[in-house]
N, C-alpha and C positions, 0 to 999 in steps of 0.2 A: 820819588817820595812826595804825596801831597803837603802843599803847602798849608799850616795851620792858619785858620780865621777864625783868632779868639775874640768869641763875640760878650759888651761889656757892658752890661747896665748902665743908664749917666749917673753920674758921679761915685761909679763905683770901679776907677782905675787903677787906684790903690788895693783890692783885695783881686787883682785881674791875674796874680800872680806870675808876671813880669819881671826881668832883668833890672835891674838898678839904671842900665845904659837905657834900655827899652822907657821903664816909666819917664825917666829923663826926655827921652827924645817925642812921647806922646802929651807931656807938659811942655813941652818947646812947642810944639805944634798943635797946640790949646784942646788937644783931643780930651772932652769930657767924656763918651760915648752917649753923644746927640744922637739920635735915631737917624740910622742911614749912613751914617758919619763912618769911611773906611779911610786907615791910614797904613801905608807899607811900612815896614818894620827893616831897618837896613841890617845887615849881616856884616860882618869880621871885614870881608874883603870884597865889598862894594855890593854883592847882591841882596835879594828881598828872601828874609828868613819867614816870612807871614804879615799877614796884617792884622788888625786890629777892626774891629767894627762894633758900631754905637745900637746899640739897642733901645736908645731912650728909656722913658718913667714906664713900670709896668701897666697903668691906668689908660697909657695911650699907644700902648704896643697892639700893632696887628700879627696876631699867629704867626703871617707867611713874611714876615718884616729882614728875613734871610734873604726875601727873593729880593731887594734893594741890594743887597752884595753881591748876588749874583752877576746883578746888572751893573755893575761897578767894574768888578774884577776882570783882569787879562784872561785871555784862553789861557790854559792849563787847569792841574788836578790838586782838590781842594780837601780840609779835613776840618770839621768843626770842634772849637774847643771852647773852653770858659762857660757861660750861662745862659744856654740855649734853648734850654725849656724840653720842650718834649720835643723827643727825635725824629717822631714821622712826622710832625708838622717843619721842624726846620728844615726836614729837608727837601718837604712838599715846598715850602717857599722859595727856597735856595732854585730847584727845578725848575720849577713856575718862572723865576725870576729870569730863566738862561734862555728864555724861549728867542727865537728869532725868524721872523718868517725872509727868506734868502731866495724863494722863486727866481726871482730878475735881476739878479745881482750876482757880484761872488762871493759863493758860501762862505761866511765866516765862523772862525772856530768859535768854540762857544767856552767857558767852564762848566767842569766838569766839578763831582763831588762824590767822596768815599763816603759812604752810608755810618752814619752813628751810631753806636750801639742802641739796640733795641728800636732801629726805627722797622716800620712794615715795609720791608721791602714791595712787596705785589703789590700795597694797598696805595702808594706810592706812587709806583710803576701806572697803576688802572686811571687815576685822577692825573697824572699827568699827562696822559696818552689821551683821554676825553676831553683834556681842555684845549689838547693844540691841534685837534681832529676841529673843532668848533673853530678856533683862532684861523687854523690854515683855510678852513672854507669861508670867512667870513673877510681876510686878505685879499683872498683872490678876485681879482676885476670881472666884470661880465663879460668881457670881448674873449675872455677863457674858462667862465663859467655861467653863460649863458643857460637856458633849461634841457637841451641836450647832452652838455657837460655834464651839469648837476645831477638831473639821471643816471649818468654813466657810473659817478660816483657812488650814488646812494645804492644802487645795484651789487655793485662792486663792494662795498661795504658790508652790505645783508648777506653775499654769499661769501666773503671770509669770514662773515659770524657764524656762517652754518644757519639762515634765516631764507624760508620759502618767499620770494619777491614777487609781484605781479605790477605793472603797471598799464593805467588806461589813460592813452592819448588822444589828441585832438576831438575829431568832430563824436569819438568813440565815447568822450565826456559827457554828450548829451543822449548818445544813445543809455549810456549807462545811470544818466538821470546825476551829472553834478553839475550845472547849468550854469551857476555863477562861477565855477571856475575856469569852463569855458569864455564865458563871458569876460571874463579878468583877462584873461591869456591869449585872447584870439587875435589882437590887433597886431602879437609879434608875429618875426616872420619863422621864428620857434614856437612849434604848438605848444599848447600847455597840457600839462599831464601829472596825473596822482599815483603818487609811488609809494604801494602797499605793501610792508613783508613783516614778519610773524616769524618770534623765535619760541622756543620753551613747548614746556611740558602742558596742553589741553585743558587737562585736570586743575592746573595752580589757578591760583587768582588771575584774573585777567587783566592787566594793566595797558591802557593805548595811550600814547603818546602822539602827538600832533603839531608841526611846526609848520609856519608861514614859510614859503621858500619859493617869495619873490625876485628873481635875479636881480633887475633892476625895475625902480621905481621911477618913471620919468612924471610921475601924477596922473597919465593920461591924457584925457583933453582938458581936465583940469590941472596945466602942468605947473611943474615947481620953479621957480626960479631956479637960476645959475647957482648959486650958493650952499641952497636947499636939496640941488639934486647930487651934488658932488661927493657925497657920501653913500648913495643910493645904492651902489654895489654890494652894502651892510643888509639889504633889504630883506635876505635870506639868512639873518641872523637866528632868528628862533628856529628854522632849521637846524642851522648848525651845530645848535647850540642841545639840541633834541637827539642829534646823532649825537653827539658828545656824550648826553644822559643815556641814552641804549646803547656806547660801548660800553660805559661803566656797568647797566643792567647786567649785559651781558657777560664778560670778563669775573664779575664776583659773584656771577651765577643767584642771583636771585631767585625766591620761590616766587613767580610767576610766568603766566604767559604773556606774554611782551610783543603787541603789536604797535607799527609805527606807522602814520598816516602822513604824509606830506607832499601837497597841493605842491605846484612847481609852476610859475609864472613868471613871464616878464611883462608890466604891466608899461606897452610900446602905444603908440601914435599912428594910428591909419584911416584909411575910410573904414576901416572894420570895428574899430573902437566903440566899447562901450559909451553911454553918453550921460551928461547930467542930467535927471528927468525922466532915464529908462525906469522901466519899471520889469525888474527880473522874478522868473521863477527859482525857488530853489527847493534843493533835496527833500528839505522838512515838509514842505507844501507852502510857505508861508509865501509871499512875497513882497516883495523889498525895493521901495524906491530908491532911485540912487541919489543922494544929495550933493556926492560931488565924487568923482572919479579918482582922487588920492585916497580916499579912505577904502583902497580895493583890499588891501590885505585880511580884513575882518570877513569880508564876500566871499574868498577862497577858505577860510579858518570855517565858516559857518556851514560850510557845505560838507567838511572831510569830518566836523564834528559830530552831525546828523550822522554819520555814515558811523562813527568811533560808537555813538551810543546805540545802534542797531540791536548788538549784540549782549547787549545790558553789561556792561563792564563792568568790573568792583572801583575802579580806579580812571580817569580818562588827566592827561595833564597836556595841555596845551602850551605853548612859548612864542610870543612873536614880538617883530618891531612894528610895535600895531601904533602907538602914539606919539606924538607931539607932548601932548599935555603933559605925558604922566614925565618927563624931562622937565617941563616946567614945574610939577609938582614938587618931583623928586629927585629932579639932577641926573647924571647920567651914571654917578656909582651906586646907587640904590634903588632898582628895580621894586613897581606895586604886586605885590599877589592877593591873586583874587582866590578866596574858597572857601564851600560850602560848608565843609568842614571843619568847625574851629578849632578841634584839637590838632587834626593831621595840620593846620597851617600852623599851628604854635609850635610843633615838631619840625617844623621843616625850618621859620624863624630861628630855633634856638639851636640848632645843627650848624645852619648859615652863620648863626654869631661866632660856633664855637669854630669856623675854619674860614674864614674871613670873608664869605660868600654872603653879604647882607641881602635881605630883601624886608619889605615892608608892607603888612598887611593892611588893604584899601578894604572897602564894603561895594555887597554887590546892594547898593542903596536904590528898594524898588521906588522911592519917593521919584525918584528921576527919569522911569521906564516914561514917565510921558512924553519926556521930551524927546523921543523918539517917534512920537504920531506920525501919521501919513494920510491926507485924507481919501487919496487914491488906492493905496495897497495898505497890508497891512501893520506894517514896518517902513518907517526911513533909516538908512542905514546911519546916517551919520544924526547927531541933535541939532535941536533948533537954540541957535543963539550961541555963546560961547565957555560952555563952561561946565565943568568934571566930564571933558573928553574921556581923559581915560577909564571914569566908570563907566560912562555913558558904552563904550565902545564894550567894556567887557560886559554889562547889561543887554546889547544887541545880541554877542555870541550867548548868552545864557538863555535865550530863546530857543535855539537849537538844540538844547538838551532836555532833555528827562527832569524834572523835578528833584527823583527821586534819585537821580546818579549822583556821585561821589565825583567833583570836580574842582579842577584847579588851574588857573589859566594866569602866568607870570606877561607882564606886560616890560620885554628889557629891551636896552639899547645898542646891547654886542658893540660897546665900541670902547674904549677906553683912549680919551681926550688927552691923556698927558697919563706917567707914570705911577703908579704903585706897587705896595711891596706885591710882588707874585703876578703884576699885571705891567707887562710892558706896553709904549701908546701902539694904538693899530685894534684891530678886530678882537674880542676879548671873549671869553666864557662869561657867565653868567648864571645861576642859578641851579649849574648842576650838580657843585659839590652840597647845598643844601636838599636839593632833592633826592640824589643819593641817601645819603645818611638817613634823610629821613621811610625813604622806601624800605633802605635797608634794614630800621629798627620794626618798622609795619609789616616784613614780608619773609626778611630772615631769608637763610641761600640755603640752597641745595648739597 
C-alpha cells in the first residue's frame, strides 16, 4: 500500500486534516509546511504511516516543487494527498524529482508514485522520458561518449523512432561542403561527423531542429584552464537537450515533419588543429575569421544551420552551450532565447512559466553585428572587445540563415549546479518542456 505524502501549504497545518497525535507531533517538530520541508509521520507501533511535506506561500511555489519530496524520500511507493494543485504537474515534479543517473555506481532504488486522480498519464510519461534522455547524455563523461559513441546513440535513437538517419563523416565533411565542422573536429583522433534523420509526414509543416554536440571542449589551441574545462563533458548539452525535444516531437505525434540536424565534435589538441587567425570557408559562402578557437561551437551550429535552411523550413530551432556570457547574464537556471518571432517566443516564455522550464527573452540587437567586423574575411566569429557575448554569438549564427525564416536559437547550460524542485544537481534538461508546449499549441498532433 503506497505511503501517503500529504502535501501542506505554510501555515496551513491546521486545515491539513491530521490526527490530533499527528498535528501534535508536526508542532513538536516546528513543521509549518516551509517549502521543501518533509517530515515522517510515526505510526501506532513504531513505523512511518506518511509524511508530511511543505509546499511553501503559493506566490513562490514552483509547479514541480513535488520533485523536492521526491528527492527527500526513501525508495518505496508513494500516494499524494492534501493540496497539491494540479495532478499532471505534481506528479511531473514528484518524477522529475526521482531522477538518478546510477551508470558507475550501484543502482539505487528510487521512489516511486501512484498517479493522482486525473493526472495525464502519457503526457507525464513523454516529458519525463525527454528530460532524462537529455540528463543521461549530458552525465555521461567523453572517455564513453566520445563522437563515435554519440553517434551510435543518436542513430539508435532515430531508428526506434521509426526516423530515416544518414550520417557524413570525416574528410566526407568537406567533400559534402560542411567545412567548419570539419575544421572544429579534425584535430580529434574521432572524426567528426553530421547526424541527419527526419521523422513524420512530408506534407506537414517542416520543423528542424539543431544541437551543438561537442563531446568535449578542451578550447583547442586556445585552451581552457583546469577549472574551465572540468565541466566540458556538458559540451553536448544542446544536443542532448534537442533529442530530448524530438522524443517528446515525436511520442505526442505532432503535425509536423521533424528533421534533426547535429554536428558531433570533439573539439581536441594536435598538429591538425584549427588555429587562431584561420580564416575558414563555410556552407553559406561566407567566411569566417577565427578569433579564438573556444568559441568552436557557434563554427559547427553555423554550418548545420545553412544546411536546416536549404530546404526553406516553417520552423528551424537551435540549442547549444554556446556561452559564457549568457551565465553571467543570466545565471545558470535561466537560459536567453533568441527569436525572430515575437509572438511564438511569448508562447514558448509563458508555457516555460507555466511548467517551471524559465527561459528569458534577449534581442537579436543589429546595433552590435559590428562588432563582429573582419578586415580579412567576412565575419569574425567571435566580437571585438568584451561584451553582449551571448548576443553577439547568436548574431554571428543569424547570418547563416534566411531573413525571412522563422527562428529560434536558446543559448542553455545543461547543468544544474546545486538542487531544484524537479532538477536534481548533474546534467539537466533545459527548454524542452517550454518548447514542447509551445510547438504543440503552433502545430497540434496527428
Amino acid at each position: 500500500m503506497p505511503l501517503p505524502v500529504i502535501c501542506v501549504p505554510e501555515g496551513e497545518i491546521a486545515a491539513a486534516g491530521l490526527s490530533q497525535a499527528h498535528e501534535g507531533w508536526a508542532k513538536a517538530n516546528e513543521f509549518t509546511g516551509k517549502a521543501g520541508k518533509l517530515l515522517a509521520l510515526p505510526g501506532a507501533e513504531g513505523g512511518i504511516e506518511g509524511y508530511l511535506f511543505g509546499l511553501g506561500v503559493p506566490a513562490d511555489r514552483s509547479p514541480l516543487i513535488l520533485g523536492l519530496a521526491a528527492a527527500a524520500l526513501p525508495a518505496g511507493s508513494y500516494r499524494l494527498e492534501g493540496a497539491f494543485g494540479d495532478p499532471t504537474l505534481a506528479a511531473l515534479g514528484f518524477r522529475l524529482g526521482a531522477y538518478g543517473y546510477d551508470r558507475y555506481v550501484k543502482a539505487k532504488e528510487r521512489p516511486t508514485l501512484e498517479l493522482p486522480e486525473g493526472a495525464d498519464a502519457a503526457e507525464i510519461e513523454l516529458l519525463v522520458r525527454s528530460a532524462f534522455i537529455a540528463r543521461d547524455f549530458v552525465n555521461t563523461p567523453a572517455n564513453d561518449l566520445g563522437p563515435e559513441a554519440f553517434e551510435r546513440a543518436i542513430v539508435d535513437f532515430a531508428r526506434e523512432h521509426g526516423a530515416e538517419v544518414n550520417v557524413i563523416r570525416g574528410d566526407d565533411l568537406l567533400a559534402e561542403n560542411f567545412p567548419m565542422i570539419h575544421a572544429v573536429g579534425r584535430a580529434s583522433t574521432q572524426a567528426p561527423r553530421l547526424v541527419d534523420f527526419s521523422w513524420g509526414d512530408p506534407a506537414h509543416p517542416k520543423l528542424t531542429l539543431v544541437g551543438k554536440g561537442v563531446t568535449f571542449d578542451t578550447g583547442g589551441l586556445n585552451i581552457k584552464p583546469g577549472n574551465s574545462m572540468a565541466l566540458m563533458k556538458k559540451d553536448m548539452g544542446g544536443a542532448a537537450n534537442i533529442l530530448g525535444l524530438a522524443n517528446a516531437v515525436i511520442d505526442a505525434r505532432l503535425k509536423v515533419r521533424l528533421r534533426v540536424l547535429i554536428p558531433v565534435v570533439e573539439n581536441a589538441i594536435s598538429g591538425s588543429a584549427f588555429r587562431p587567425g584561420d580564416i575558414l570557408p563555410s556552407r553559406k559562402g561566407l567566411t569566417v575569421e577565427i578569433g579564438n578557437t573556444d568559441a568552436e561551437g557557434r563554427l559547427i551550429l553555423a554550418d548545420a544551420l545553412a544546411l536546416a535552411d536549404e530546404e526553406d523550413p516553417d520552423l528551424i530551432i537551435d540549442m547549444a552551450t554556446l556561452t559564457g556570457a549568457a551565465r553571467v547574464a543570466l545565471g545558470p537556471d535561466l537560459p536567453p532565447l533568441y527569436a525572430r518571432d515575437e509572438a511564438f517566443a511569448r508562447s514558448v516564455l509563458e508555457h516555460g512559466a507555466a511548467v517551471d522550464d524559465p527561459l528569458w527573452a534577449m534581442p537579436l540587437w543589429p546595433g552590435y553585428d559590428r562588432l563582429l567586423a573582419s578586415k580579412i574575411a567576412d565575419v569574425n566569429h567571435i566580437s571585438s572587445g568584451g561584451h553582449a557575448g551571448s548576443i553577439t554569438a547568436a548574431l554571428f549564427l543569424n547570418r547563416f540563415i534566411k531573413k525571412e525564416t522563422d527562428w529560434v536559437h536558446l543559448d542553455i547550460f545543461a547543468w544544474a549546479p546545486e538542487p531544484r524542485p524537479g532538477r536534481p544537481f548533474g546534467g539537466t534538461d533545459q527548454g524542452i518542456r517550454a518548447l514542447y508546449y509551445a510547438l504543440k499549441a503552433r502545430y497540434g498532433t496527428i
